[in-house]
TIDO-265444 format. One record per residue (C-alpha): residue in three letters; x, y negated, z negated. Coordinates in steps of 0.5 Angstrom, whole numbers, plus 500, padded with zeros to 3 digits. Last residue first. Layout:
REM residues N
ALAXYZ ...
This chain:
REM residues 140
UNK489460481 UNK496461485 UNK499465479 UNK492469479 UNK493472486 UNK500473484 UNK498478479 UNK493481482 UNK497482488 UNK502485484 UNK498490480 UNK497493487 UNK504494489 UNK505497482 UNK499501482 UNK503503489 UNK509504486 UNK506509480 UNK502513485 UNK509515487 UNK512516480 UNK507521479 UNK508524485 UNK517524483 UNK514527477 UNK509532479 UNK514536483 UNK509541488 UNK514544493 UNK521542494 UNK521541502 UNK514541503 UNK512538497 UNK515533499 UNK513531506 UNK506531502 UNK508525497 UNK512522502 UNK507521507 UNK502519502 UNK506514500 UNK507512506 UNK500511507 UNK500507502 UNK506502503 UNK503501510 UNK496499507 UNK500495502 UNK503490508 UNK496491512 UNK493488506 UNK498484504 UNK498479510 UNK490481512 UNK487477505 UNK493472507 UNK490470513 UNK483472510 UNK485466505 UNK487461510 UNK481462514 UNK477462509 UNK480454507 UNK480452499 UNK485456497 UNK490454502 UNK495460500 UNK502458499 UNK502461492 UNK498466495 UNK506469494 UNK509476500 UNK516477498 UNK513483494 UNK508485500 UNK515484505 UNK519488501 UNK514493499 UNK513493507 UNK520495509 UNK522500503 UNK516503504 UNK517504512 UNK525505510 UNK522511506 UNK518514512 UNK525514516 UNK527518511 UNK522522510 UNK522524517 UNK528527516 UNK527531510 UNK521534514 UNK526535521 UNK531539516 UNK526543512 UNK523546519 UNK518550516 UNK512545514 UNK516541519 UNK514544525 UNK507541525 UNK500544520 UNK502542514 UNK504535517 UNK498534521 UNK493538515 UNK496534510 UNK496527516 UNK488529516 UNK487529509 UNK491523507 UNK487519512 UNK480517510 UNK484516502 UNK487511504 UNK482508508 UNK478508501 UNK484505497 UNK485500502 UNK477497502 UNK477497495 UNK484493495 UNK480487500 UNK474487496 UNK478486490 UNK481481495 UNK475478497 UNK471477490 UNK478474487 UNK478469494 UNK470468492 UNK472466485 UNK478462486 UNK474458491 UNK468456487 UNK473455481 UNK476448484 UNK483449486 UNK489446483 
């Protein structure tokens, strides 16, 4: 369907892509810890649970569009398609990422260090990971 040359820079952008995501991702959990731990939630359990609720819609929002979300669509061939796509996901498992975050401190504030349910955090993102490269390598 497309020829290999494009493949491969499209596969070299979107590791790229993910490399990028993870850093950020880890730029912005030590300020949104030291944030949380810092503002009223830390003692106020109820206002905590209810940012993570809201917190959650955005996870759910953005794993249903990350999901939803196919390179089949892509013209593999054309950059700006690809880097369209690239932003598309990319913005999409940022979101997911950094509500993860979010969630994995806004529970620890409200039942302390749970290693499961952390576990099962970093769980979803590989997931949402995991699905772009696969679908990345259906299109091919």
């Amino acid at each position: 369907m497309y020829n290999n040359v494009n493949m491969r820079k499209a596969l070299i952008e979107n590791i790229i892509k993910n490399i990028v995501i993870v850093g950020l991702l880890i730029t912005c959990y030590f300020p949104a810890k030291d944030f949380l731990l810092s503002s009223e939630l830390a003692t106020n359990k109820g206002l905590a649970g209810d940012l993570l609720v809201a917190i959650s819609i955005l996870i759910v929002t953005a794993s249903f569009g990350n999901f939803a979300f196919t390179y089949d669509k892509t013209k593999m061939e054309k950059f700006s398609s690809r880097i369209l796509s690239h932003i598309t996901t990319g913005l999409l498992m940022f979101l997911i990422g950094l509500s993860i975050e979010m969630s994995a401190i806004l529970s620890g504030i409200l039942v302390g260090n749970f290693f499961i349910l952390n576990i099962a955090w970093v769980t979803l993102y590989l997931a949402s990971v995991s699905y772009d490269f696969w679908d990345f390598e259906r299109a091919g």
